[in-house]
Structure formats: structure tokens, C-alpha cells
GUSERO-264120 format. One record per residue (C-alpha): residue in three letters; z, y, x. Coordinates in steps of 0.1 Angstrom, whole numbers, padded with zeros to 4 digits, always signed. Layout:
N
ALAZYX
...
// end
This chain:
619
UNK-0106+0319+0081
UNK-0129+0324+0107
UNK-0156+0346+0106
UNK-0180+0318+0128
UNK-0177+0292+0148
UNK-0189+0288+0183
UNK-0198+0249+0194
UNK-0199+0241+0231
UNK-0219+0206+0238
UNK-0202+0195+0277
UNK-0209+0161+0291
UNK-0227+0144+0326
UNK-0262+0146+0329
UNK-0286+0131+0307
UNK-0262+0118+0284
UNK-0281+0136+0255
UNK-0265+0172+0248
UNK-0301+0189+0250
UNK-0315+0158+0228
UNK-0286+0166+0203
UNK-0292+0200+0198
UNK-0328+0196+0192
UNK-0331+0171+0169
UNK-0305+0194+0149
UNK-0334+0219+0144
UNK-0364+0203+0142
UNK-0351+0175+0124
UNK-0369+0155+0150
UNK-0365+0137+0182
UNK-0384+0164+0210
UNK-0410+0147+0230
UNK-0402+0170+0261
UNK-0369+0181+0269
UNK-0357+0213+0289
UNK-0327+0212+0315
UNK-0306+0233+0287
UNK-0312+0243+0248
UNK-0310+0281+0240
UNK-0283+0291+0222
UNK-0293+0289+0190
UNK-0274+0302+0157
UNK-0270+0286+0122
UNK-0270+0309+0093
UNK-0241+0307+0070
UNK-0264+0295+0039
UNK-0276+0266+0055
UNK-0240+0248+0069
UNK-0215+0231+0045
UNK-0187+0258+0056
UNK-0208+0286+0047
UNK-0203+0306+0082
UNK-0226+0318+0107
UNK-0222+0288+0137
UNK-0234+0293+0176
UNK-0242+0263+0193
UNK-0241+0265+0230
UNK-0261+0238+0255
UNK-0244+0231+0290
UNK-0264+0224+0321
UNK-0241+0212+0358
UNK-0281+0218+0372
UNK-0286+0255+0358
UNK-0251+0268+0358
UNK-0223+0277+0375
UNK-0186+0264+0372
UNK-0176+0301+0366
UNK-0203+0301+0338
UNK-0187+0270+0331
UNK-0156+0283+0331
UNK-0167+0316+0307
UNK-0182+0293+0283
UNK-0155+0275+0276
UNK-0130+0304+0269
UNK-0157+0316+0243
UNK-0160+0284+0229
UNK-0138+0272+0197
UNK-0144+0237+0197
UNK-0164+0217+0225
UNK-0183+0185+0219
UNK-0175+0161+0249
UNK-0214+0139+0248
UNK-0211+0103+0262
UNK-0238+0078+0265
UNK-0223+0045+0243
UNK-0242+0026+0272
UNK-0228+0041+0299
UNK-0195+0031+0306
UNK-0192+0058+0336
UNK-0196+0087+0313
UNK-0168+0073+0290
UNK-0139+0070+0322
UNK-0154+0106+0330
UNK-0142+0120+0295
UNK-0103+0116+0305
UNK-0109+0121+0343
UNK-0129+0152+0340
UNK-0139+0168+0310
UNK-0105+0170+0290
UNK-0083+0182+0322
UNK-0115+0209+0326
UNK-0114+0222+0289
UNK-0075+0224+0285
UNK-0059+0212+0318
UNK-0049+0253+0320
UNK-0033+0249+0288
UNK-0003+0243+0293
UNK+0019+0242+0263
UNK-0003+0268+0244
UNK-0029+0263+0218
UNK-0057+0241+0235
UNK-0089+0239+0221
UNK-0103+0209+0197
UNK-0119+0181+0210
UNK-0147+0159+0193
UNK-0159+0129+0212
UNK-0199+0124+0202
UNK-0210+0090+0213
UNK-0250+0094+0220
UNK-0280+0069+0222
UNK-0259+0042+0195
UNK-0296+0023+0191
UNK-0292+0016+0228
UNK-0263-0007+0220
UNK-0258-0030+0190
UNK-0216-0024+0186
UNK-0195+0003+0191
UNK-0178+0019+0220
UNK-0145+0031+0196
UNK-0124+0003+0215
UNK-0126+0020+0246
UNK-0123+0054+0231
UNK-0092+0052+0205
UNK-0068+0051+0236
UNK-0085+0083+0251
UNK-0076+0096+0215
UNK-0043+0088+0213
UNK-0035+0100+0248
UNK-0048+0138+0239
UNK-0042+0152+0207
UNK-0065+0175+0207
UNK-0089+0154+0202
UNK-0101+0160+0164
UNK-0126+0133+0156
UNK-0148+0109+0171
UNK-0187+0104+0161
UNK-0212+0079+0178
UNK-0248+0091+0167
UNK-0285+0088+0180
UNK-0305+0116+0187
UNK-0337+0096+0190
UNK-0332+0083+0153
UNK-0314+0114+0135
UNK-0282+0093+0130
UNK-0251+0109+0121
UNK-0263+0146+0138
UNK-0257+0166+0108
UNK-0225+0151+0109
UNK-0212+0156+0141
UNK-0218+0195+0140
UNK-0201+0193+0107
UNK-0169+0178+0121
UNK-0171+0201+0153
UNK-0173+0234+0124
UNK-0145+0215+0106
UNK-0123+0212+0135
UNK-0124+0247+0137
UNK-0121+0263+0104
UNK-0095+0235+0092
UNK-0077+0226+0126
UNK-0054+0196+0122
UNK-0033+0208+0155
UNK-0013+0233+0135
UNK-0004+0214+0108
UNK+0002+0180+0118
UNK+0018+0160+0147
UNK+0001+0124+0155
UNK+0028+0117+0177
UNK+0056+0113+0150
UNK+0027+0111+0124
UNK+0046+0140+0106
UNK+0041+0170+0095
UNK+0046+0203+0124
UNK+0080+0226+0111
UNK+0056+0254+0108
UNK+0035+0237+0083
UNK+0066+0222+0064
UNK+0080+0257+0059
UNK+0048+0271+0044
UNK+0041+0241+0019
UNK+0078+0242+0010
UNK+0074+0281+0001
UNK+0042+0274-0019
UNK+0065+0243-0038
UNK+0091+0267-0050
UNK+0064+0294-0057
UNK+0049+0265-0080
UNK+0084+0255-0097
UNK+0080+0279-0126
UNK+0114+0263-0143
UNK+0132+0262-0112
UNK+0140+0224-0118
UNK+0130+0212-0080
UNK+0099+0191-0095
UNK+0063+0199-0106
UNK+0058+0191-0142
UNK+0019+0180-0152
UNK+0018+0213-0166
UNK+0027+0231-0133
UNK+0008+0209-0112
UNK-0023+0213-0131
UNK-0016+0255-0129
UNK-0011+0253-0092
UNK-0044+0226-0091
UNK-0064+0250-0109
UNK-0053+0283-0088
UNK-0063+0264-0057
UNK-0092+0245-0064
UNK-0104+0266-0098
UNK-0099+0231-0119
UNK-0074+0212-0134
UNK-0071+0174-0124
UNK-0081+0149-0151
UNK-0050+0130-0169
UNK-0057+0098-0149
UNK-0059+0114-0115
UNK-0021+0132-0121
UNK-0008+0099-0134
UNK-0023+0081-0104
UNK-0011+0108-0080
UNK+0022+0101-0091
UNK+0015+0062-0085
UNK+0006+0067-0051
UNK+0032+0090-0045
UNK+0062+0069-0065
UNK+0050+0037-0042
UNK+0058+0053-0008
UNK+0083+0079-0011
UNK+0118+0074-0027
UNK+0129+0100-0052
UNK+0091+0116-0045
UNK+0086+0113-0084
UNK+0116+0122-0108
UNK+0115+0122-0145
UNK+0075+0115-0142
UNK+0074+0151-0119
UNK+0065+0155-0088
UNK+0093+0163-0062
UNK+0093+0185-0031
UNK+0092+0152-0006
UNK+0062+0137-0028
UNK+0045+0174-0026
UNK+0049+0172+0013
UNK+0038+0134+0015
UNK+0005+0142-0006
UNK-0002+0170+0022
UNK+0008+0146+0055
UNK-0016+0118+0038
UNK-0046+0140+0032
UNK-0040+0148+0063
UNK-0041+0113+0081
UNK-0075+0106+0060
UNK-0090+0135+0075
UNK-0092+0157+0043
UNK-0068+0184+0064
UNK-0095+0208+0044
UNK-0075+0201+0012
UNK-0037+0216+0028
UNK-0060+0242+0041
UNK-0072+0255+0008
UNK-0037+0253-0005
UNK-0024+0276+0025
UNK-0052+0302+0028
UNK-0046+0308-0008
UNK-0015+0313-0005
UNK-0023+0337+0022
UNK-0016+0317+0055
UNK-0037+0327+0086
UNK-0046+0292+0112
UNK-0009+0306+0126
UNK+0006+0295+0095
UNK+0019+0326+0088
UNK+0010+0350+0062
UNK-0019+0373+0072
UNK-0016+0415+0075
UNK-0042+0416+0050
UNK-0028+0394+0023
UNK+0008+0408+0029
UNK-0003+0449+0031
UNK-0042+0447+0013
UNK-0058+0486+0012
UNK-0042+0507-0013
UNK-0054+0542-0011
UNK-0027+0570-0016
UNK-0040+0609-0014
UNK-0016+0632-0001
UNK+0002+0645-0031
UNK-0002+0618-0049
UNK+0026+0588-0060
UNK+0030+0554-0063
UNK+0043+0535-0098
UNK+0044+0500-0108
UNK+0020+0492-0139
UNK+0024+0469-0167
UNK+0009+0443-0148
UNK+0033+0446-0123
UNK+0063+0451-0145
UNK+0057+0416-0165
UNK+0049+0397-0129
UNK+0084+0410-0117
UNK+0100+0402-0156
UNK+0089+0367-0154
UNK+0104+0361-0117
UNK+0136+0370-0131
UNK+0139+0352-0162
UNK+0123+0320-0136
UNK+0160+0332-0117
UNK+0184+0338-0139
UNK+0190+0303-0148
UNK+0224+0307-0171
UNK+0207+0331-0195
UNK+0228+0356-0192
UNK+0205+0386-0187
UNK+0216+0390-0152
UNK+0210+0376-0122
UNK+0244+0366-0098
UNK+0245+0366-0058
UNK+0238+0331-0061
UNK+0206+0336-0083
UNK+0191+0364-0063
UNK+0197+0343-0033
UNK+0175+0318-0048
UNK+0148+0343-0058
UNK+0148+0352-0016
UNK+0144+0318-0005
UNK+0105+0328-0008
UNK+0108+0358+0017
UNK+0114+0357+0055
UNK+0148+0375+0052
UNK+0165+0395+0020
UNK+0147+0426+0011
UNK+0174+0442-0002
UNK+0207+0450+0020
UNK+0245+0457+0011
UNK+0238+0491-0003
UNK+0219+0478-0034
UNK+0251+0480-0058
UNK+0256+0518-0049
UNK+0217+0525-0053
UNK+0207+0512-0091
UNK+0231+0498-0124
UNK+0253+0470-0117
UNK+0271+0453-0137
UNK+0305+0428-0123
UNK+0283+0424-0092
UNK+0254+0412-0111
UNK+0222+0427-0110
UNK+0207+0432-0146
UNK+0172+0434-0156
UNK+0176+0471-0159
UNK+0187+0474-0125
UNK+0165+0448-0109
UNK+0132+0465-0121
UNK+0151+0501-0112
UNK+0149+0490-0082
UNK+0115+0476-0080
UNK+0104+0512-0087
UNK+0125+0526-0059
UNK+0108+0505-0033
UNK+0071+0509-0047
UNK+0075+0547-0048
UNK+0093+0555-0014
UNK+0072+0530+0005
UNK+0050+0512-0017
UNK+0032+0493+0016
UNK+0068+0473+0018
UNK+0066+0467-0019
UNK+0032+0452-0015
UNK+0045+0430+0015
UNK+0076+0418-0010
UNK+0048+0409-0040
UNK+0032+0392-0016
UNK+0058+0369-0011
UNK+0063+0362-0042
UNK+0029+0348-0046
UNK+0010+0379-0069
UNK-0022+0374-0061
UNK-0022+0337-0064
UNK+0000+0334-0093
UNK-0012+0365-0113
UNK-0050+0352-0104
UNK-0056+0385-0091
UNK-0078+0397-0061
UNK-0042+0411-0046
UNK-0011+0426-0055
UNK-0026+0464-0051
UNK-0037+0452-0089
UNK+0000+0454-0094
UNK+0001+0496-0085
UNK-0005+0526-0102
UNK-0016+0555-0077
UNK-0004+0590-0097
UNK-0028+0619-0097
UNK-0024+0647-0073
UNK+0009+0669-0080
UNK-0015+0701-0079
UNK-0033+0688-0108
UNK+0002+0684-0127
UNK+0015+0715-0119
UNK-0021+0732-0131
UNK-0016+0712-0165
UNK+0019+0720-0170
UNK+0030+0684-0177
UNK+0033+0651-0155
UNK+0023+0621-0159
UNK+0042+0604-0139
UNK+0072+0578-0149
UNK+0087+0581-0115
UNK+0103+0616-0108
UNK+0125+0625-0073
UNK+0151+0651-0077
UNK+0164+0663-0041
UNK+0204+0664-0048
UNK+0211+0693-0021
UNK+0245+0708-0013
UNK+0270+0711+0020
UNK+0293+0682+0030
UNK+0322+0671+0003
UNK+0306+0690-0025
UNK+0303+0659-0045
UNK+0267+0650-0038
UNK+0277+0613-0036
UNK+0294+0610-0071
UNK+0268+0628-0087
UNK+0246+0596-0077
UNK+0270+0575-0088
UNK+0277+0591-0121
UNK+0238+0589-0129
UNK+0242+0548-0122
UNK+0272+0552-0152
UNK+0299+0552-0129
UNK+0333+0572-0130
UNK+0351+0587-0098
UNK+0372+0552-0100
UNK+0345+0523-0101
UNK+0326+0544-0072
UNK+0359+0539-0047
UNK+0355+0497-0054
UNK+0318+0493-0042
UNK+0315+0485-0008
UNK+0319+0513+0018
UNK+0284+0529+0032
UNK+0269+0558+0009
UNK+0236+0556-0005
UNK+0208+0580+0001
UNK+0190+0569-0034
UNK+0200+0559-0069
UNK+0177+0550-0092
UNK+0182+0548-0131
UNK+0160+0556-0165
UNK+0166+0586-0187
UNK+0150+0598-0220
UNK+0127+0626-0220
UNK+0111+0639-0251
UNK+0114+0601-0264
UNK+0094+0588-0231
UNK+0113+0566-0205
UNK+0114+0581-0173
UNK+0123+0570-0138
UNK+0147+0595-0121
UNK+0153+0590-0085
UNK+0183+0610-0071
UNK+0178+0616-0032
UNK+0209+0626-0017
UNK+0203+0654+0016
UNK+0227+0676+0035
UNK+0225+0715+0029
UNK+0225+0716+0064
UNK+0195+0692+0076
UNK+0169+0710+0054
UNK+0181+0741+0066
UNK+0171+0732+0103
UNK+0138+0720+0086
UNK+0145+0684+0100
UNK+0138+0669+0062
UNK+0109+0670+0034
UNK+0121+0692+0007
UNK+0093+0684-0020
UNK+0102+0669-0046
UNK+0100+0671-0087
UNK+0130+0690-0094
UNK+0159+0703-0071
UNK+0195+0700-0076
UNK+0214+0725-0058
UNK+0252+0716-0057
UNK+0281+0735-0050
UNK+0317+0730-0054
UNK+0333+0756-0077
UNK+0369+0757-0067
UNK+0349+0767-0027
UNK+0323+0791-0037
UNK+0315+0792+0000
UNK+0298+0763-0006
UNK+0271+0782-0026
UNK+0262+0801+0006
UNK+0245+0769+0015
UNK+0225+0761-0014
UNK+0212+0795-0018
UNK+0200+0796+0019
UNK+0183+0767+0010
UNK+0165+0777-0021
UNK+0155+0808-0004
UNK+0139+0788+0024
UNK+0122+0758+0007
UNK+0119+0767-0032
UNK+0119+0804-0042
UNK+0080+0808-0036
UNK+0072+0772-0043
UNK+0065+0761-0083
UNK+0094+0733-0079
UNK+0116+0737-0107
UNK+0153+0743-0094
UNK+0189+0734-0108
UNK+0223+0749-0094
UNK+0252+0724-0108
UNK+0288+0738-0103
UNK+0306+0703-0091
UNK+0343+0697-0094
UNK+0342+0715-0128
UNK+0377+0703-0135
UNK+0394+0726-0105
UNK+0403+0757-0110
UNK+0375+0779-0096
UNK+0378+0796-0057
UNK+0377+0835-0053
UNK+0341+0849-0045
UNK+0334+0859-0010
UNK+0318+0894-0014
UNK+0284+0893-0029
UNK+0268+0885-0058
UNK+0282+0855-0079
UNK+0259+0819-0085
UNK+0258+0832-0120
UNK+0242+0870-0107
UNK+0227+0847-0081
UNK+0204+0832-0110
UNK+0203+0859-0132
UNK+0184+0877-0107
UNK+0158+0849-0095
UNK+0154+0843-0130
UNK+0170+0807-0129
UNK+0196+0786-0149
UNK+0230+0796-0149
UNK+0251+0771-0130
UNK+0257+0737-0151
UNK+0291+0722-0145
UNK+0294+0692-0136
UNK+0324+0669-0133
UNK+0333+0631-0128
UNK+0374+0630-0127
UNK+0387+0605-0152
UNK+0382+0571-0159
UNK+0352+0578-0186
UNK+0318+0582-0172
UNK+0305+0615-0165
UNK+0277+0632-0190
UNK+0245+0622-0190
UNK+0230+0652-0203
UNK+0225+0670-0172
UNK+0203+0640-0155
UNK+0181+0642-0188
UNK+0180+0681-0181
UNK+0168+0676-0148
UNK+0143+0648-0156
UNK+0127+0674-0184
UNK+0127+0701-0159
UNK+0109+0676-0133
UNK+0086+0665-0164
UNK+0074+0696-0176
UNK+0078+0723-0145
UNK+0063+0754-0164
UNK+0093+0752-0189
UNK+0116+0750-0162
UNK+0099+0789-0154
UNK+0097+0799-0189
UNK+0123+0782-0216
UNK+0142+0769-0196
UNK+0148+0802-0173
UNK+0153+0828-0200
UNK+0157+0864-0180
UNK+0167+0896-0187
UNK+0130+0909-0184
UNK+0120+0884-0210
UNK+0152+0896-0230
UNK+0137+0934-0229
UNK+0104+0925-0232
UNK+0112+0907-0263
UNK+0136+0937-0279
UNK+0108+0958-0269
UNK+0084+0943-0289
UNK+0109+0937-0317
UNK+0115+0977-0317
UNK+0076+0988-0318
UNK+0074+0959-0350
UNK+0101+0974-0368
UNK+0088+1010-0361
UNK+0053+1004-0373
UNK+0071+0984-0405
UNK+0092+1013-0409
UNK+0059+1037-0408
UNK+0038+1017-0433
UNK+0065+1014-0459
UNK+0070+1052-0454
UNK+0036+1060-0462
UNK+0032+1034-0492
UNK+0066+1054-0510
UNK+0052+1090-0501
UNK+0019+1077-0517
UNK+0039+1067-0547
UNK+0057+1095-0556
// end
């Protein structure tokens, strides 16, 4: 909505504009009136809209046509005066003023029109029979009013319409032409129906009505205004009440007729609060709202956002089965512009017989909110969060993690969402390790669709606390030209066992990016099942991380028709979870080996001492 609203009074001379304007503020007809008012400003708390309004006088004597001209473009609604006694000035309102305010219009947005009929006690009828066909031969004509300056009439009014036509415009929702609703306007209503359809049934039920009543008007109707919506509705549109609900035809017949009474205001409060700019088209603030995000920090789903995205599947997943089919999530889409979510979904979270499960659905939820949780906040939007949730916006729905630093100081995150970088040269097995985390063998990864995923997404146990482990799949070589981020949680360095060349790679990566850093690092030996390459000359993976004081290699292999073990994703997820282990217990050395047989040796040697003394004392 706007922020204020700038009036424009245009009309011949002495047809009353000046009069108009100052019996507005002094509530009084002015004895002695200028060539042109001031332009004067209403504050907010004193008009029915509740924003700041400018109204602008117009004098042919004092000004310009370029000043004209100027005025006009500023303007967002202009108030064409005629004198009801004056025929002239009524012929000059199609001949003149009309082709002057949009005759450069063309086919673009053209401003609203109000007609104001001055000096009515001059005449005893009314001039609407020579107006309505000026009306109906420009649509942008919003309204007509015929009022008196000299007696008060109808001059709180007329600024009231003009302020209407501009904060609840009737050109972008309606055309009077075919006296139906505009495509635009059709789209967004229908969007806002299915939003409202909480069982998914094509109808609004008196209890969903009254939830969708009371979300955009902060009240429920009254029993006998539903029942006689329905009346109304059930009189004039076939199948626009089924089963005593309200259909998506009756929904959009409601909105056309408040409409032709001139209560556009009421499909205007629906819209905005579903987020709909004068455009009709969702608004950059209600689709991306501020969310803060400090480098170093993460984003996470919270509960609220969890049960929000919970409910939207179980609206979805119609046949109860716990999972929702390509057919189902199609539906649940219907709401956004275009799919979210493309053909590389099944290789990215669980799947199961090309259905998506709750598991998997919320797995990947929490792969969008954390690598760009901006597009997440778009996606909630389309869903209808803030509306349906009664929330101020769907950043309610988001979790923003403390700074990394501060987790690494503490020696424990508390984070639910962890990225492990899954590094290693080309054909080491960096894609089935992604696919064996989603609970896949070597087999059921060749069926999915062709195209391999960067991501996959899955929960693990650590400690007895559900964690969300994102595997990030990058080539050896692009971090080694410094082309990709390498932070992360937790490192997995891959190499293939039966080509120990292949190590070369990873340990020139964790030499550049993680030997000085406090990321925890894991070296898996893939394709554990091959019988193992011979060693180029130099030191081992097993001397390699004996000596940097890491992990020895963990093998890893996904042959078979079993799944591979899961142990090694938990492994990875504790090291990511508590990163001063991963220095400590979890990287036993042989320093810490001597260290602890020293200290073992000087026990048992002072032991040996004491007990010496306590038998020489004896004898």
C-alpha cells in the first residue's frame, strides 16, 4: 500500500476547485477566494485511510501547461470539477480533460479518474444522465460525486473516494467491459482459495471460511452472515456452493460482486494480506522480509517452521500413506510460480519408489534454508506463512546459529545442521559415498535419473541428538586452484585404495585448506573391496596421518546389493559436532602414546619407592 496519496483538483475556470478545497479545511464556505489553493497536506490521523494525503489546486490563469503537465505525472488520482449547471464544462470533461490526463497513455496504467459535480444547490436534479456515458466510455474513471462547496455537501466524501481510488484501485482487478474479473486478479484469489482449502477438498467449509475471515479481517463472521453468504452465492452461481461449502467459482463471484458495489476495499484486504503489491504480484518484502545473518553464522529451521511445513504435507498427501507421489507434490506447487525443486531431488535426500517421504521432504527443507535461506523464505512465502501461521513473516520460521568461532571456543556446536565437504579427485567414489548416506547401494544409485548431485541431505544420531548432515560433493582439483569455499564442519578426504595416487590429491588439499585451520578432518579409503595399488614413493595415508596426528584412513565401500555402513556418516557428524575431540580422542598420536607411558613409568616408580620404604621401615 501506498505510503500517501497525492490528489490533483483539474477543471475550467470557476467551476469550484479552489471552493472545494477550502471548505475541506475550514469546514466552511470562504468568503474570498484566491486564483489557486496552496497545497495543503492531510495528516494520516485525521483521513479514513490513515495516510498522509497532498491535495494539489490547479489554476489555467497562474500556471503553465508544462506545470500542467508536471503536475499531473506527480499526481495519483485527479479530480476532474464540473459545474452541474454548466453544461459546457460537462462536454469539456471528454473533449479535454480525460485525453489531457491519460491521452499519452497508451495501453499502460493510466491514472484514476473521479468526476466531482460542484454547486448541486444551483440545480434541483442531477447531472448523472449526462455523465454515466462519459463513464462507460473511459474506464478509468473510478467514481462519480456531485457535491456543494457553498453547503458542505458530500466534500468529505469526494476526497475520500479520490484517496480510495488510489489505495484500492479497481483498474487492476476488475474489467467493466466484460464485467469480469482481470486474469491477473483471478490467479491471485485462486492462489489465496487453495492456500484456504486446509482439507484439500476444492470447497471452504464454515470452519475454513471463518479461519481465512478471521486472518483477514481479525473476526469471524456471525452464523447468519456465512449461511446468507452462501444464499447469495448458491442463487447466482451454479455449483458455487457444494455440500453447504463454498466453491472456488462462489469464492471468485463474492470478490467480482464486492467489487461492482464499490467495496473493491474488501478483495484488497484479502490480497495485501496475502502479500500482493497494486501489481498483483507478491511484494520483495513479503516474499524475502530482513533476516539478519553474521558472517559465520547458519541458518536452521525451528519448530515453528518444522510443524508449518508438517502440516502442508499431511494437507498433501491425500492417500495417507506417509508419502507424498509426483502427483501430490505437484499439487502442493500449484501455489508457487514454477516447481522449487528440479530433477535432481531423488539423488539429493531419501526417496522411497519415487515418493518423497516426510523424512525426505523436511531433509530437504533443511538443505534449502541452510544453503540459501533467502530462497527458503521466498518458498514459505508462497505457501502463505505469515498469513496462515498469524505471524509477522516467515523470518519467525528461522533459527540464525551463533557464530562458528564461539563453537569452536566452547568445544561443542549447537547447531542441527552440519556440512561435511566430501573432497577427493575424479572417479574416487565421491558420488556413491552421497548416495550411500541417502541408504542407497552401488545398484539403486545407477536407476535414478542421470545428472549427479552436488548435496545430499539425511539425519544421523549423535550422542542420542538428531543431527542434520549435509554431504557437499567438490573436486580435489577446484579447491586446489582456490576456485571453491572450503569451510565447512568436518572434511572428508577421499581416496581410492586400489590408486593410491589418488591420495596425492587429498593430501595437497589438506595441506592447503585444513592443516592450520581447527576443521576437524577425515581420510576414508574408498573402493575398500579392491585389492589395494602399490605406493608411489613416500610416506603411506596411514604414515601420512600418523604424523599430522589424524585418523587412520576409514574404509569405505558400497559394492553389493546391501547398503553401505552407516557408521562412518555418524563418525563424521560427531567429529563435525564436537571438533576438539576430533583433535584429542578422536586423533590419538604417538606423542600422546609417550606422554601417557611416561607418566605411567614416573607413577609406577614413585609406587615402587614408597612401598620400598614402608618394608625397610618394617623390618
Amino acid at each position: 500500500m501506498r505510503r500517501d496519496v497525492r490528489i490533483l483538483l483539474l477543471g475550467e475556470a470557476q467551476v469550484g476547485k479552489t471552493s472545494l478545497i477550502l471548505s475541506l479545511v475550514g469546514e466552511e464556505f470562504p468568503e474570498e477566494v484566491p486564483a489557486r489553493a496552496e497545497e495543503i497536506t492531510i495528516p494520516a490521523d485525521v483521513t479514513p485511510e490513515k495516510v498522509p494525503t497532498h491535495i494539489v489546486d490547479y489554476s489555467e490563469s497562474e500556471q503553465t501547461e508544462d506545470e500542467l503537465l508536471e503536475e499531473i505525472h506527480k499526481a495519483n488520482v485527479v479530480c476532474v470539477v464540473y459545474d452541474v449547471s454548466q453544461e459546457a464544462t460537462i462536454q469539456k470533461i471528454q473533449t479535454k480533460w480525460i485525453p489531457l490526463v491519460n491521452g499519452g497513455a497508451g495501453s499502460g496504467p493510466r491514472v484514476p479518474i473521479i468526476l466531482v459535480g460542484n454547486k448541486s444547490d444551483l440545480r434541483p436534479g442531477s447531472s448523472m444522465e449526462a455523465v454515466l456515458p462519459i463513464m462507460s466510455q473511459f474506464p478509468e474513471i473510478e467514481t462519480c460525486v456531485e457535491c456543494s462547496a457553498k453547503h458542505l455537501r458530500n466534500i468529505s466524501e469526494l476526497f475520500y473516494y479520490a484517496q480510495k481510488a488510489v489505495l484500492h484501485p479497481t483498474a487492476p482487478l476488475y474489467d467493466p467491459e466484460t464485467k469480469q474479473l482481470k486474469p491477473a486478479c483471478s490467479r491471485a484469489l485462486t492462489r489465496i482459495f487453495r492456500l484456504s482449502d486446509q482439507d484439500l477438498d476444492h470447497a471452504l467449509s464454515d470452519e475454513e471460511l471463518n479461519a481465512f475471515q478471521k486472518s483477514c479481517f481479525g473476526h469471524p463472521l456471525a452464523p447468519q452472515a456465512l449461511e446468507d453468504v452462501k444464499r447469495v452465492v448458491f442463487k447466482n452461481v451454479p455449483g458455487g456452493v457444494r455440500d453447504d461449502r463454498l466453491t472456488l467459482d462462489g469464492f471468485l463471484f463474492l470478490n467480482t460482486l464486492f467489487i461492482q458495489r464499490g467495496r473493491h476495499e474488501t478483495t484488497w484486504a484479502i490480497l495485501r494480506r496475502f502479500g500482493y503489491s497494486d501489481a498483483l504480484e507478491l511484494t520483495p518484502d513479503y516474499l524475502c522480509p530482513l533476516l539478519h545473518v553474521p558472517p559465520g553464522c547458519s541458518t536452521e529451521l525451528n519448530h515453528h517452521g518444522y510443524q508449518f511445513l508438517q502440516r502442508v504435507f499431511e494437507k498433501h498427501d491425500q492417500d495417507r500413506d506417509g508419502a507424498l507421489s509426483p502427483q501430490e507434490l505437484q499439487s502442493l506447487f500449484s501455489v508457487f510460480p514454477a516447481a522449487p525443486w528440479g530433477p535432481e531431488l531423488p539423488r539429493t535426500v531419501p526417496t522411497s519408489a519415487g515418493q518423497l517421504s516426510l523424512h525426505g521432504y523436511l531433509c530437504q527443507w533443511t538443505l534449502v534454508t541452510y544453503l540459501d535461506v533467502q530462497r527458503c523464505l521466498a518458498h514459505l512465502g508462497y505457501l502463505g506463512y505469515p498469513t496462515l501461521c498469524e505471524q509477522e513473516s516467515q523470518a519467525q520460521a528461522i533459527t540464525v546459529t551463533r557464530e562458528k568461532r564461539l563453537d569452536q571456543e566452547k568445544g561443542q556446536t549447537q547447531r542441527s545442521v552440519l556440512l561435511c565437504k566430501v573432497v577427493g579427485a575424479r572417479g574416487v567414489g565421491k558420488s556413491a559415498f552421497l548416495q550411500a548416506f541417502l541408504g542407497r547401494s552401488l545398484g539403486d544409485a545407477r536407476q535414478l535419473p542421470d545428472g549427479a548431485p552436488v548435496y545430499a541431505i539425511n539425519t544421523v544420531q549423535v550422542k542420542g541428538q538428531e543431527k542434520y548432515l549435509i554431504l557437499c560433493e567438490v573436486g580435489a582439483d577446484s579447491l586446489l586452484s582456490a576456485s571453491v569455499d572450503a569451510a565447512c564442519d568436518v572434511a572428508c578426504l577421499m581416496f581410492d585404495s586400489s590408486d593410491p595416487r589418488s591420495f596425492i590429491h587429498c593430501a595437497s588439499v589438506y595441506k592447503c585448506h585444513y592443516m592450520d585451520g581447527q576443521t576437524p578432518c577425515l581420510f576414508v579409503s574408498s573402493k575398500a573391496d579392491l585389492p589395494e595399488g602399490v605406493a608411489p614413493p613416500g610416506l603411506s595415508p596411514a604414515e601420512f596421518c600418523r604424523r599430522h596426528r589424524l585418523p587412520i584412513p576409514s574404509p569405505f565401500s558400497c559394492t553389493g546389493l546391501a547398503p553401505a555402513r552407516t557408521d562412518i556418516f555418524t563418525r563424521l557428524a560427531t567429529m563435525a559436532t564436537f571438533p576438539h575431540l576430533a583433535h584429542m580422542e578422536l586423533r590419538p598420536s604417538s606423542w600422546l602414546r609417550g606422554m601417557l607411558l611416561a607418566v605411567g613409568a614416573a607413577v609406577a616408580a614413585v609406587l615402587s619407592f614408597s612401598l620400598y620404604r614402608v618394608l625397610v621401615k618394617s623390618r
